[in-house]
C-alpha positions in Angstrom: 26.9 -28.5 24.3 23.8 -30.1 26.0 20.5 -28.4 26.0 19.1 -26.9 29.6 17.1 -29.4 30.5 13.5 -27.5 31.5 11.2 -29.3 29.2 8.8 -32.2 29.3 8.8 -33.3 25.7 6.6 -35.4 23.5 8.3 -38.1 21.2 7.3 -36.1 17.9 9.4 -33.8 16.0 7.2 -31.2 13.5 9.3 -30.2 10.6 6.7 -28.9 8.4 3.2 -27.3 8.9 0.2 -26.3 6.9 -3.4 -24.5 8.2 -4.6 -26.7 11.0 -1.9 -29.2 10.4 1.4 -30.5 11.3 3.6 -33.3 10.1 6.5 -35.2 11.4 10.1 -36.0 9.8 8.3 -39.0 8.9 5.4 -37.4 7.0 2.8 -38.3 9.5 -0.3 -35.7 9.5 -1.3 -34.8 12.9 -4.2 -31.9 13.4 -3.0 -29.4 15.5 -5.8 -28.1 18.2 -3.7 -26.5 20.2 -1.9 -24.0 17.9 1.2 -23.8 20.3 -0.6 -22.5 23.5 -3.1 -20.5 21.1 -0.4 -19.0 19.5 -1.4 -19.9 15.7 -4.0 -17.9 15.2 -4.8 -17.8 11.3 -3.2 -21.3 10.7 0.5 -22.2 9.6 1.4 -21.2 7.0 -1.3 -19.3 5.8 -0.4 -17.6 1.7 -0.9 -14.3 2.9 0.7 -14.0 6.1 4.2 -16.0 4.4 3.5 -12.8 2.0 3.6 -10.6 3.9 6.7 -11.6 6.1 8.5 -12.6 2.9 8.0 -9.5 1.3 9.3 -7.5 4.1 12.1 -9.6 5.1 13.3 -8.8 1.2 13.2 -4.9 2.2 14.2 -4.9 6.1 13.7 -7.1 8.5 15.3 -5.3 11.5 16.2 -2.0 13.1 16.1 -1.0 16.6 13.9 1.4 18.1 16.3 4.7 17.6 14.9 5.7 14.2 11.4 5.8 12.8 8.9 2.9 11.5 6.1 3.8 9.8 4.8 0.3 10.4 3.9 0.5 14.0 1.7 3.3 13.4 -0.2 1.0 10.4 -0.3 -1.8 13.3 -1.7 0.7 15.8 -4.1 2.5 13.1 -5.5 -1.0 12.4 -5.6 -2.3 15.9 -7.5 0.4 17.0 -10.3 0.3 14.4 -10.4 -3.8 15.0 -10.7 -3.8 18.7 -12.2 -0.6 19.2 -9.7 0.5 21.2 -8.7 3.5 18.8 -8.6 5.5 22.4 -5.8 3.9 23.6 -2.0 4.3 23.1 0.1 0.6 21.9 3.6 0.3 23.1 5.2 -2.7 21.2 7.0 -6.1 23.1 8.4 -9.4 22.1 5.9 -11.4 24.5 3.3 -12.1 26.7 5.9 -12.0 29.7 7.0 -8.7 28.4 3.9 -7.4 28.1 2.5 -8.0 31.6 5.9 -7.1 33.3 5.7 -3.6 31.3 2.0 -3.0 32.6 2.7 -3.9 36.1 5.9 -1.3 35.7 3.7 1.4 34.1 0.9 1.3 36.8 3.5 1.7 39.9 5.0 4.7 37.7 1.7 6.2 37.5 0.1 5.7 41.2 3.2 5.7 42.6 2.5 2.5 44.6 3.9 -0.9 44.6 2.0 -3.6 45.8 0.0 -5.9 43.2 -3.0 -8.0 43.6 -3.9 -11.0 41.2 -6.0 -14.0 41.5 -5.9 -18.3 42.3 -5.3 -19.9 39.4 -3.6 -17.3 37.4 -1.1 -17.1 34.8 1.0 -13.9 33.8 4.2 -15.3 32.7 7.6 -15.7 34.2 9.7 -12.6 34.5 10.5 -10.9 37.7 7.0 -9.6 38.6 5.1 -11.2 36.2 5.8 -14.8 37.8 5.1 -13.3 41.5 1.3 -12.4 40.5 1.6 -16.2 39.1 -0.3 -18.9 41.1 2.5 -21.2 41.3 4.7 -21.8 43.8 7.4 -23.7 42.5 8.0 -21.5 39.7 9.2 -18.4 42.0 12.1 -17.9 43.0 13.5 -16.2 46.2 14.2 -13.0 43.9 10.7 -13.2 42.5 8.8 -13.4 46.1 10.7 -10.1 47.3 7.6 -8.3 45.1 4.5 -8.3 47.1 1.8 -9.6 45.4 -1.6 -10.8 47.4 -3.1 -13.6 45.6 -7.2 -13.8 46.1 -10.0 -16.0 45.4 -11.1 -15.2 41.9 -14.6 -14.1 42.3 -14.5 -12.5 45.9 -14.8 -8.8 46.1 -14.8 -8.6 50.0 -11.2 -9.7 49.9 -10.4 -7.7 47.1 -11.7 -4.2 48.5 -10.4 -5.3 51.7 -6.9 -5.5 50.1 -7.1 -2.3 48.0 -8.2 0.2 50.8 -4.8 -0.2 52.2 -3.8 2.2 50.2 -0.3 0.4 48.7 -1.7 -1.4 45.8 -0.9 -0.4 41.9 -2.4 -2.9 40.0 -5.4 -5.6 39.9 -4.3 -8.3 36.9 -6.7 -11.0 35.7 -7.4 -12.5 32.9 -10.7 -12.3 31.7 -11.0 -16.3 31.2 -8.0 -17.8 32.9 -5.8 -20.1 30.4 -3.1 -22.2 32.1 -5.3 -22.3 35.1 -8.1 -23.8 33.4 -10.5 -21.8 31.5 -12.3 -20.6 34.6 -14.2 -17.3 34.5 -15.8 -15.0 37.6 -18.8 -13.3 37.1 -20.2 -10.1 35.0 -21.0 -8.3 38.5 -17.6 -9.2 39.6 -15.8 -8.0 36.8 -18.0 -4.6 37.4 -16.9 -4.7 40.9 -13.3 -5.0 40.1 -13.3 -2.0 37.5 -15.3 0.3 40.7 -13.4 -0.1 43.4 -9.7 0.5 40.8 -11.1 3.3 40.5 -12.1 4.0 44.1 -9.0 3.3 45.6 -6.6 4.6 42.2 -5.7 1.2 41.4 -4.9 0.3 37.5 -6.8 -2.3 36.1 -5.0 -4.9 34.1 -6.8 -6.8 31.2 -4.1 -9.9 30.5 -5.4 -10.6 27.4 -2.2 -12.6 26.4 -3.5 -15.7 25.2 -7.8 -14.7 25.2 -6.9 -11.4 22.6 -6.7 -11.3 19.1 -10.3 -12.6 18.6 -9.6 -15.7 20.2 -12.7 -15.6 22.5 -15.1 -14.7 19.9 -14.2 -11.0 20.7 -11.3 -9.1 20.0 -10.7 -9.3 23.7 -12.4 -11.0 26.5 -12.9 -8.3 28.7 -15.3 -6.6 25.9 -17.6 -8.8 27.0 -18.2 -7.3 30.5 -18.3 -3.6 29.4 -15.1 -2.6 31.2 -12.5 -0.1 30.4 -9.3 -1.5 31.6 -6.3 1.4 31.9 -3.9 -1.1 30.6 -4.6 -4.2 28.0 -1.5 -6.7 27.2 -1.4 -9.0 24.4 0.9 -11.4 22.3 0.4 -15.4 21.5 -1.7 -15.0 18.6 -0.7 -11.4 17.6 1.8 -12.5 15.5 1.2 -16.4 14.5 4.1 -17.7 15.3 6.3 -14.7 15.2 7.7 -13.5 18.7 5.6 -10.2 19.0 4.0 -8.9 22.0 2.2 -5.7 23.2 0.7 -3.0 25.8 -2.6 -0.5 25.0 -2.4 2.2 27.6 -5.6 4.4 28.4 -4.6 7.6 27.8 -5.1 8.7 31.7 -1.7 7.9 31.4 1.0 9.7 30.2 4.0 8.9 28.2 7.8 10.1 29.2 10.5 9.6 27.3 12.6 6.8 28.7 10.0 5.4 30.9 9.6 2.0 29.2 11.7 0.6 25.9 12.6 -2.7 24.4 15.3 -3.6 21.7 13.1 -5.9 19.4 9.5 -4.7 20.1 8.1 -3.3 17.4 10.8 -4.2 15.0 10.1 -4.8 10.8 9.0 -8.2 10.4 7.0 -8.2 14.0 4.8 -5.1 12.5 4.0 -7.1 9.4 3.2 -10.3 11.0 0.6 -8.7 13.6 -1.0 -6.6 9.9 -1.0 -10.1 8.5 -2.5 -11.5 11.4 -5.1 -8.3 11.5 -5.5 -8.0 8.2 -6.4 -12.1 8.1 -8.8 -11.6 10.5 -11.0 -8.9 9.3 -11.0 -10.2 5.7 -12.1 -13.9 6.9 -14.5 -12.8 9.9 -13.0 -14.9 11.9 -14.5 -13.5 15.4 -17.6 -14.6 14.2 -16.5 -18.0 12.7 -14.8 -18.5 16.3 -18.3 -17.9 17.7 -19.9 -20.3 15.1 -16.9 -22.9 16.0 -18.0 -22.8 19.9 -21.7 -23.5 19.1 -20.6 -26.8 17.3 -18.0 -27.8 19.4 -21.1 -27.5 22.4 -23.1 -29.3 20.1 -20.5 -32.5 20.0 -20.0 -32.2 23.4 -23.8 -33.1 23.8 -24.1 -35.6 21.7 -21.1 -37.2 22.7 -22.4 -37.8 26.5 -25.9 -38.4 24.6 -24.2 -41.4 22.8 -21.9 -42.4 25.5 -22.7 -46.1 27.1 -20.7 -44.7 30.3 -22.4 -42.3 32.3 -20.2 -38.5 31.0 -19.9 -36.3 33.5 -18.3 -33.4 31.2 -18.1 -29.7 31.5 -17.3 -27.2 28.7 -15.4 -23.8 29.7 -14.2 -20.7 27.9 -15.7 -18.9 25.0 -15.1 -18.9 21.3 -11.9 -21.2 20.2 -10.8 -20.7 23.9 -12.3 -24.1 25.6 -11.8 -26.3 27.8 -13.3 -30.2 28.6 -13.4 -30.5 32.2 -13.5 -34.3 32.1 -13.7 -35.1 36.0 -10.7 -37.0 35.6 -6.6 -36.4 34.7 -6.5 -35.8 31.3 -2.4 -36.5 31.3 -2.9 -40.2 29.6 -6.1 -39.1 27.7 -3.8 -36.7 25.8 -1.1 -39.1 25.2 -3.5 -41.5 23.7 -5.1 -38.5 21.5 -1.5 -37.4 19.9 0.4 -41.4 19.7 -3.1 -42.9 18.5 -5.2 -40.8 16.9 -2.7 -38.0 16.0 -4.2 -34.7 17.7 -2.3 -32.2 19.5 -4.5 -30.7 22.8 -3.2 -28.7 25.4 -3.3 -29.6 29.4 -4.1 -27.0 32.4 -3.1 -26.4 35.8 -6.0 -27.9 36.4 -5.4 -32.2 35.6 -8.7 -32.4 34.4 -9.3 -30.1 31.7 -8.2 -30.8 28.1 -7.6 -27.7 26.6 -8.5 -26.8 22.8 -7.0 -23.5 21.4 -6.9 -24.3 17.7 -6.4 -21.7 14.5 -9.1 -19.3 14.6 -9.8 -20.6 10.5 -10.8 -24.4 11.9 -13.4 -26.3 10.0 -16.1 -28.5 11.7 -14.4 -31.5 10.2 -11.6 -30.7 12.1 -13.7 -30.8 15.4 -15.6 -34.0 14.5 -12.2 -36.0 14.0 -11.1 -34.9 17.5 -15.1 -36.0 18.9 -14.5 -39.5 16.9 -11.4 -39.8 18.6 -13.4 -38.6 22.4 -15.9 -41.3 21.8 -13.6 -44.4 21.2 -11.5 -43.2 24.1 -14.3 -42.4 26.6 
């Protein structure tokens, strides 16, 4: 049996990994600064995590969602007190997909209404609905354009009020710094904007914190930032380093039923003790802060590097924490090849050609960053 042939692949094959690193069948080291789309977010391998997961695969590893598991409520206990989102109610997925198709489902249940509006440049995964509020074309399918999804400029709140006061919409869904599109971000007053006139027009607000959650912007989520209050918050990628894991925190404006939403592997054993692995990692090695500290040196290089540069740089940094971006002005496509056949770094690309994408473990050392600026300067 072939393979379904849906991937463009790189020539290296990872059979072993270890904190910021991964190595190939042939033993060559290569320093991972992607984390496999910002999924690794404490590092491969990391002791206590492999604990953690080992210990409970000895006891149980799976049972469906029929009988009781004491470990969800630990996950949601510690959630809570981490994010500071104790207020709000966690319904357990497998991933990011899952999660945002689940909120979009939730907020028609509860106003009632169907239509959804998201923003250029977005990225919400590739399920039925989820794919529709996606800014890309040729990834819908005729099923997926039968929802009704208006896509707007990110940033314009004429368009956006003008949309909701028809009276159809359920949801707004953005991501608070846009990943696959390119680390772009709106503005504080337009994120305030966006949270008023929800409300105004009883419209749920959807955080997508997929890929910016689990301190990976320097916050626990990226929205915190602004001050808002979304009514419903999705997350996965880094919530379980590696292991598929994926949930929903619902405001408690809305209200359970029995029935309403359910999954078969959400929530199961050895998901709940990855995500405590992953929570309990972060608290014990601050690493919200250290991904703060890691932006300000990764600025830092970016300076010197166009300081140093004979050619005249013209580069741009976006996102926040160990979220970035390097807006180069140019396609990055051969940039990166170069980067991971030469000088053995994994980056990550964007919708956008032109941004090199950095989403490394959360636990990264400066060292780590300067071999990746070495590498800039020889190439640029």
């Amino acid at each position: 049996m072939k393979l379904f042939d849906v991937y463009t692949l790189y020539d290296v094959t990872p059979v072993k990994a270890k904190g910021c690193y991964v190595y190939d069948e042939k033993g060559t080291e290569y320093l991972d600064l992607y984390g496999g789309h910002a999924v690794m977010s404490i590092g491969h391998g990391h002791p206590h995590y492999v604990k953690r997961l080992t210990e409970q695969l000895s006891n149980i590893g799976f049972y469906s969602n029929a009988v009781q598991n004491p470990l969800q409520q630990q996950v949601a206990d510690k959630l809570g007190r981490l994010s500071g989102c104790e207020g709000y109610e966690l319904f357990f997925v497998s991933s990011g997909a899952e999660a945002n198709e689940n909120a979009l489902k939730l907020a028609s249940f509860a106003t009632q209404k169907h239509k959804v509006v998201a923003f250029k440049n977005g990225f919400h995964g590739r399920t039925s609905a989820t794919v529709a509020a996606t800014d890309n074309l040729s990834i819908v399918s005729p099923l997926n354009a039968q929802h009704e999804v208006a896509i707007l400029e990110l940033g314009d709140v004429s368009a956006l009020e003008e949309t909701l006061k028809n009276g159809d919409c359920c949801a707004v869904i953005l991501e608070f710094i846009q990943g696959v599109g390119g680390l772009d971000e709106s503005t504080a007053v337009f994120y305030k904007n966006v949270e008023c006139l929800c409300k105004r027009y009883v419209v749920k607000l959807i955080a997508d914190e997929v890929q910016s959650g689990f301190g990976r912007s320097g916050d626990f989520f990226a929205f915190q930032k602004y001050g808002i209050e979304p009514d419903i918050i999705t997350m996965a990628k880094g919530m379980g380093n590696g292991f598929p894991v994926g949930g929903i925190l619902v405001h408690p404006s809305i209200k359970a039923k029995h029935g309403m939403l359910g999954t078969t592997f959400g929530g199961n054993h050895l998901a709940c003790a990855a995500t405590l692995a992953v929570l309990e990692v972060l608290e014990k090695e601050h690493l919200m802060a250290h991904a703060r500290e890691m932006e300000s040196r990764f600025r830092e290089l970016c300076s010197e590097l166009v300081a140093e540069s004979a050619k005249k740089l013209n580069l741009k940094v976006k996102g926040r924490g160990l979220m970035l971006g390097l807006d180069l002005g140019f396609d990055v496509s051969e940039l990166r090849k170069k980067l991971i056949y030469e000088h053995y770094i994994f980056t990550g690309g964007a919708k956008n050609k032109n941004v090199l994408r950095i989403l490394p473990p959360l636990n990264i050392k400066e060292e780590h960053f300067d071999v990746l600026f070495q590498a800039l300067k020889k190439e640029l």
